[in-house]
N, C-alpha and C positions, 0 to 999 in steps of 0.2 A: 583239748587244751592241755600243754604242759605246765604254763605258768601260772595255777591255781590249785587249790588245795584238793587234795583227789579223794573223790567217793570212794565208801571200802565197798570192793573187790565181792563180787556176787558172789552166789556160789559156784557157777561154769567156773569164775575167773580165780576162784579157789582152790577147788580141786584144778586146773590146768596148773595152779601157782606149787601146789603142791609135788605135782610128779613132775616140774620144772625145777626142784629143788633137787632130787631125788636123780634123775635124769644126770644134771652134771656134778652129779659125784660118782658117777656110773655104775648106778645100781637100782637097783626097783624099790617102790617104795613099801619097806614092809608093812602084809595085813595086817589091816585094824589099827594100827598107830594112827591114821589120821581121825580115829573116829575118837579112840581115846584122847588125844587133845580136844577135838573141838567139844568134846563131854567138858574136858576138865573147864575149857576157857568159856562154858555155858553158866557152871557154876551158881547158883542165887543170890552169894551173898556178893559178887562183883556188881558192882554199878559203872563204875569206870573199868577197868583191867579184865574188861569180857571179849565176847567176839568181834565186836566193831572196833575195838584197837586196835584187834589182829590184825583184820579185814581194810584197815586204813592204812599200819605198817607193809602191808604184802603191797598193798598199792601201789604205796611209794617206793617200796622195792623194785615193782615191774619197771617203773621208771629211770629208777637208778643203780640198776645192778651190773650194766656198764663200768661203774665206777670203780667196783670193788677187783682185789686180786684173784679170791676164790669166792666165787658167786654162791656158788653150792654152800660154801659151811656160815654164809651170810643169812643165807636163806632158812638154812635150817635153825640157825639161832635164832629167827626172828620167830617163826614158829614155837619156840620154845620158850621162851624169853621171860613169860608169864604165867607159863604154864601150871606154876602152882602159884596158888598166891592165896595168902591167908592175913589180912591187914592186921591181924595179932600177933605176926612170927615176925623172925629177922633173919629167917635163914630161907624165904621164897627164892632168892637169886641162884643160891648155892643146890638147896632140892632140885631146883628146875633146870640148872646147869647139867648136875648128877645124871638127869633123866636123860636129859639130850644127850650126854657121854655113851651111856649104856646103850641107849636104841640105837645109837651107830656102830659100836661095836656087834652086836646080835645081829648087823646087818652085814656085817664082815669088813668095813670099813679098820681103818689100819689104826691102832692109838692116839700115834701123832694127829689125826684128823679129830678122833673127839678129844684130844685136850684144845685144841683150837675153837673146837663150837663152845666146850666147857667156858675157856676163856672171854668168848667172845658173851656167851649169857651174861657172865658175871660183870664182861663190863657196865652193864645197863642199873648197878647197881649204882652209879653215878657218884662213887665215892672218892674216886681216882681221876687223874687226866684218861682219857682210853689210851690206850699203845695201838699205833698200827694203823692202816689206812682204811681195814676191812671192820676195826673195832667200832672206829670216828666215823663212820657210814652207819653202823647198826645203832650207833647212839645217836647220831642228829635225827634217823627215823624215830626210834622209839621216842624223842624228844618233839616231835614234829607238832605234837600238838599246842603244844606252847604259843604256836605259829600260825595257828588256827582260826579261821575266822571269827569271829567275836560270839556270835549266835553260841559255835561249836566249843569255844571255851568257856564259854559262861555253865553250856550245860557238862562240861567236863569239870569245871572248879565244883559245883552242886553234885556231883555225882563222886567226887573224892570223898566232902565231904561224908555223903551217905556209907561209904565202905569205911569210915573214921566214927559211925555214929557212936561209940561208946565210947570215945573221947570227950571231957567237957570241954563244954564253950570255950570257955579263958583258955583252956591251956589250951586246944585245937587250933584258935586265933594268933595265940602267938607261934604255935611250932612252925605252922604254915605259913603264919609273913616269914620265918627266916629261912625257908625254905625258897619259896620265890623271890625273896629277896636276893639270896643266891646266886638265883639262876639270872636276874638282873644284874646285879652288879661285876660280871661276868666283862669283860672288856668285849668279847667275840663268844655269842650263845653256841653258834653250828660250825662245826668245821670244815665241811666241804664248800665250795664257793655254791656249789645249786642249792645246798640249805641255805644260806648265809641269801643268797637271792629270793628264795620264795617263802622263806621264814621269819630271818629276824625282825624287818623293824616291826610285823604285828603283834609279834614276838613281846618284845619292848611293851608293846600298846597295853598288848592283853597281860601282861604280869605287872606292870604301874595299874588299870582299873582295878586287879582282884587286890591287889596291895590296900587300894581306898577299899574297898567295900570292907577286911577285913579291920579297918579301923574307924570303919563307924558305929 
């Protein structure tokens, strides 16, 4: 089925996901780099921002990587995306960008290709409109959960919070209604019309419930 929310991506469908990244940038994929991300995205203190993000975004990649101009530097941002994540800092977007920079240049990939993936990380830092049609793809995925069956958002709202647990109550209550408040009052959540079909109105659904829950 395409018009449901898709299971993340086993491991066959992983590693194929992986050297299909790799592939149309036309280049092999350097050793050990996929082991050190999936270290990094195993991590303990993630509850949300671990392997099943990944593993849900490559999904929806396989899906929709038709859409994009360069497949390949979509890919590999997505892979990278979260690759550091520390819910104390504010610079995960920018480290993880850096990363992905470098591991394509060591791979002999040309600059202009990793200021592209650089770019493309940093869009997910959700601060900006994205630029670009391959930016606006990599952010309605990384955003895909929003869109998410209710089950799956329920246990992703409970799972932010856990990687927030040193934040108090009050103040975690409020940052986060104005956060999903946000992302509701958004005229148009996803930007490609297949997000915009398989995501927004649950979309809607699921960011109005956590909104009450958070002001009970």
């Amino acid at each position: 089925m395409t018009d449901t929310y898709p299971a993340p991506l086993d491991d066959a469908a992983l590693a194929a996901s992986w050297d299909a990244a790799w592939s149309a940038l036309d280049r092999p994929a350097p050793a050990g780099l996929q082991v050190e991300l999936m270290s990094a995205w195993a991590e303990p203190h993630r509850r949300y921002h671990d392997q099943r993000h990944l593993r849900e975004c490559l999904a929806l990649w396989a899906r929709w990587r038709d859409l994009s101009a360069r497949a390949g530097e979509v890919a590999i941002a997505l892979w990278f995306h979260d690759a550091i994540y520390d819910p104390q800092a504010g610079s995960n977007e920018l480290n993880s960008a850096a990363w992905a920079a470098r591991s394509l240049i060591r791979a002999g990939l040309g600059s202009e290709t990793a200021q592209r993936v650089h770019d493309l990380v940093m869009a997910t830092q959700h601060d900006a409109p994205a630029a670009g049609a391959d930016a606006q793809l990599l952010v309605d995925i990384d955003l895909s959960i929003l869109g998410s069956p209710p089950e799956r958002f329920e246990r992703y709202d409970q799972d932010v919070r856990k990687e927030y647990a040193w934040v108090p109550g009050f103040r975690y209550r409020d940052q986060r209604a104005q956060v999903l408040q946000g992302f509701l009052d958004r005229p148009r959540l996803y930007h490609g019309d297949a997000a915009v079909a398989l995501l927004e109105g649950q979309a809607r659904i699921n960011l109005a419930a956590a909104l009450s829950r958070l002001a009970q």
